[in-house]
N, C-alpha and C positions, 0 to 999 in steps of 0.2 A: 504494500500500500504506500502510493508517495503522496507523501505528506509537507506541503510546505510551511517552514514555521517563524513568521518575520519579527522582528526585536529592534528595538531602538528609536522607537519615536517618541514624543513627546512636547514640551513646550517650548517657544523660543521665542525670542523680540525677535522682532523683524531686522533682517542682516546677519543675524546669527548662522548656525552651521548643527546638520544630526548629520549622523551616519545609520541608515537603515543596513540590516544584516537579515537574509535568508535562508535558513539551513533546510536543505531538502532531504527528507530521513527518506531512503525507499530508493532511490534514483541514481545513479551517477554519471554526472553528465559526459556529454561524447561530441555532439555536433546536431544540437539542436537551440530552439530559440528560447528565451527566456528575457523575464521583464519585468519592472515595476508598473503598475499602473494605480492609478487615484482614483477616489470618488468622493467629491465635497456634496454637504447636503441639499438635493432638489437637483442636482446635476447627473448626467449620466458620467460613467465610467468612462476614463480615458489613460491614452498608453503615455506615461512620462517616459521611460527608457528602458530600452530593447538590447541586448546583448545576442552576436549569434556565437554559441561556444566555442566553435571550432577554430576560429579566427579570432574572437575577440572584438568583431566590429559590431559596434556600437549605433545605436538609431536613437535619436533625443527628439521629444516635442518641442517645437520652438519654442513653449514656454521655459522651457527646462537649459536650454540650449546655453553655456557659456556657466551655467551655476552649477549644473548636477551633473554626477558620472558614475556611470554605471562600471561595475567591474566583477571579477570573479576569482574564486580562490578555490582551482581544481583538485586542491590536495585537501580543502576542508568542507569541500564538496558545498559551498555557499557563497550565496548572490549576495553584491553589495549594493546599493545607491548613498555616495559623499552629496549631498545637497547645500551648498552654500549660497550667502546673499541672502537669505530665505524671505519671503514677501509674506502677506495676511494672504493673499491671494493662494497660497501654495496650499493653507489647512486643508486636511480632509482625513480618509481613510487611504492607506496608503497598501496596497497587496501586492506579493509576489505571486509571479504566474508560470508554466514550464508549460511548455510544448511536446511531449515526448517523442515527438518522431523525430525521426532522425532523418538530417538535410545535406545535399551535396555542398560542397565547397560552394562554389557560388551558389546559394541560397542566400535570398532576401527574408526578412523576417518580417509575419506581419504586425500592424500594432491594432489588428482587430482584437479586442477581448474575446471571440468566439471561440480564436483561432487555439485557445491556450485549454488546455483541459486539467492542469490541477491549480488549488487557488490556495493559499494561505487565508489564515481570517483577516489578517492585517492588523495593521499598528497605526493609531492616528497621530498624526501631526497636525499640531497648533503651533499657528504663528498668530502673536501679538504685535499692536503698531505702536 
Protein backbone atom coordinates (compact mmCIF):
# COMPACT_ATOMS: atom_id res chain seq x y z
CA UNK A 1 0.00 0.00 0.00
CA UNK A 2 1.78 3.43 -0.92
CA UNK A 3 1.01 5.80 1.38
CA UNK A 4 2.17 9.37 1.13
CA UNK A 5 2.86 11.04 4.28
CA UNK A 6 3.71 15.06 4.02
CA UNK A 7 5.35 17.05 7.29
CA UNK A 8 6.37 20.50 7.71
CA UNK A 9 3.81 23.03 7.36
CA UNK A 10 2.77 25.53 9.37
CA UNK A 11 2.73 29.34 10.06
CA UNK A 12 4.68 32.13 8.70
CA UNK A 13 4.63 36.06 8.09
CA UNK A 14 4.73 36.70 4.92
CA UNK A 15 8.40 36.59 3.35
CA UNK A 16 9.31 33.82 5.41
CA UNK A 17 10.41 30.29 4.34
CA UNK A 18 8.85 26.13 5.25
CA UNK A 19 10.24 23.30 3.85
CA UNK A 20 7.59 20.72 3.00
CA UNK A 21 8.95 16.95 3.33
CA UNK A 22 7.07 13.77 1.76
CA UNK A 23 7.95 10.39 2.77
CA UNK A 24 6.34 7.79 0.47
CA UNK A 25 6.09 4.38 2.70
CA UNK A 26 5.03 1.53 -0.14
CA UNK A 27 6.90 2.96 -3.34
CA UNK A 28 10.30 3.47 -4.40
CA UNK A 29 10.77 5.75 -6.91
CA UNK A 30 12.21 4.95 -10.58
CA UNK A 31 11.20 7.36 -13.39
CA UNK A 32 7.84 8.54 -12.62
CA UNK A 33 6.13 11.89 -11.86
CA UNK A 34 5.47 13.29 -8.80
CA UNK A 35 4.33 16.79 -7.09
CA UNK A 36 3.14 19.01 -4.68
CA UNK A 37 -0.07 20.47 -5.22
CA UNK A 38 -2.59 23.08 -3.16
CA UNK A 39 -5.81 23.75 -2.30
CA UNK A 40 -6.96 27.15 -0.50
CA UNK A 41 -10.55 27.31 0.71
CA UNK A 42 -13.47 27.67 -2.17
CA UNK A 43 -10.72 27.13 -4.80
CA UNK A 44 -10.15 24.09 -6.67
CA UNK A 45 -6.93 22.19 -6.43
CA UNK A 46 -3.92 23.13 -8.35
CA UNK A 47 -0.23 21.75 -9.26
CA UNK A 48 2.54 24.11 -7.40
CA UNK A 49 5.46 21.64 -8.58
CA UNK A 50 6.09 18.67 -10.43
CA UNK A 51 9.24 16.60 -10.35
CA UNK A 52 9.81 13.92 -13.13
CA UNK A 53 12.35 11.26 -11.01
CA UNK A 54 14.35 10.06 -13.49
CA UNK A 55 15.89 13.32 -14.44
CA UNK A 56 15.05 15.41 -11.85
CA UNK A 57 13.30 18.13 -14.09
CA UNK A 58 11.25 20.16 -12.58
CA UNK A 59 7.66 21.91 -13.61
CA UNK A 60 6.70 25.19 -11.33
CA UNK A 61 3.33 27.02 -11.51
CA UNK A 62 4.01 30.58 -12.37
CA UNK A 63 2.97 31.39 -9.02
CA UNK A 64 5.60 29.31 -7.48
CA UNK A 65 8.11 30.00 -10.18
CA UNK A 66 11.57 31.98 -8.71
CA UNK A 67 10.34 31.05 -4.70
CA UNK A 68 9.71 27.34 -4.51
CA UNK A 69 11.77 24.17 -5.42
CA UNK A 70 10.83 21.15 -5.65
CA UNK A 71 13.41 18.27 -5.19
CA UNK A 72 14.08 14.74 -4.15
CA UNK A 73 16.05 12.54 -1.98
CA UNK A 74 16.25 8.97 -3.64
CA UNK A 75 18.16 7.23 -0.86
CA UNK A 76 15.25 8.57 1.69
CA UNK A 77 12.83 7.77 -0.76
CA UNK A 78 11.12 11.59 -0.04
CA UNK A 79 9.61 14.60 -1.82
CA UNK A 80 10.76 17.89 -0.87
CA UNK A 81 9.12 21.53 -1.68
CA UNK A 82 11.84 24.79 -0.17
CA UNK A 83 9.14 27.47 -0.46
CA UNK A 84 10.55 30.83 0.13
CA UNK A 85 9.28 34.64 -0.08
CA UNK A 86 6.05 33.02 1.20
CA UNK A 87 2.95 35.51 0.21
CA UNK A 88 -0.83 35.22 2.34
CA UNK A 89 -1.65 34.38 -1.12
CA UNK A 90 0.36 30.85 -0.89
CA UNK A 91 -2.14 29.45 2.47
CA UNK A 92 -3.95 26.42 1.92
CA UNK A 93 -3.65 22.79 2.14
CA UNK A 94 -0.71 21.74 0.76
CA UNK A 95 -0.47 17.48 -0.70
CA UNK A 96 1.89 15.26 -2.14
CA UNK A 97 0.84 13.37 -5.09
CA UNK A 98 2.86 10.03 -7.18
CA UNK A 99 2.15 8.88 -10.33
CA UNK A 100 3.11 5.27 -10.35
CA UNK A 101 3.76 4.52 -13.71
CA UNK A 102 6.59 4.59 -14.97
CA UNK A 103 7.63 7.00 -17.94
CA UNK A 104 10.38 7.18 -20.77
CA UNK A 105 13.12 9.60 -20.46
CA UNK A 106 11.56 12.01 -22.30
CA UNK A 107 8.20 12.19 -20.43
CA UNK A 108 6.49 15.31 -19.61
CA UNK A 109 4.79 15.24 -16.44
CA UNK A 110 1.21 16.21 -16.00
CA UNK A 111 0.10 18.86 -13.54
CA UNK A 112 -3.44 17.49 -13.93
CA UNK A 113 -4.47 16.20 -10.21
CA UNK A 114 -6.36 13.28 -12.09
CA UNK A 115 -3.22 12.26 -13.45
CA UNK A 116 -1.62 11.28 -9.89
CA UNK A 117 -3.24 8.24 -8.19
CA UNK A 118 -1.83 8.25 -4.42
CA UNK A 119 -2.47 11.55 -2.35
CA UNK A 120 -1.12 12.29 1.04
CA UNK A 121 -3.63 14.14 3.48
CA UNK A 122 -1.52 17.17 3.53
CA UNK A 123 -0.11 19.68 5.78
CA UNK A 124 -1.59 23.25 5.74
CA UNK A 125 0.31 26.40 5.37
CA UNK A 126 -0.48 29.71 6.73
CA UNK A 127 0.99 32.67 5.65
CA UNK A 128 0.30 35.88 7.64
CA UNK A 129 0.70 39.61 6.35
Amino acid sequence: QVQPVESGGGSVQAGGSLRLSCAASGFTYSSNCMGWFRQAPGKEREAVAIIFTRNNRPTYADSAKGRFTISQDNAKNTLYLQMNSLKPEDTAMYYCAIDPRVFNYDAHCSSASSEYRYWGQGTQVTVSS
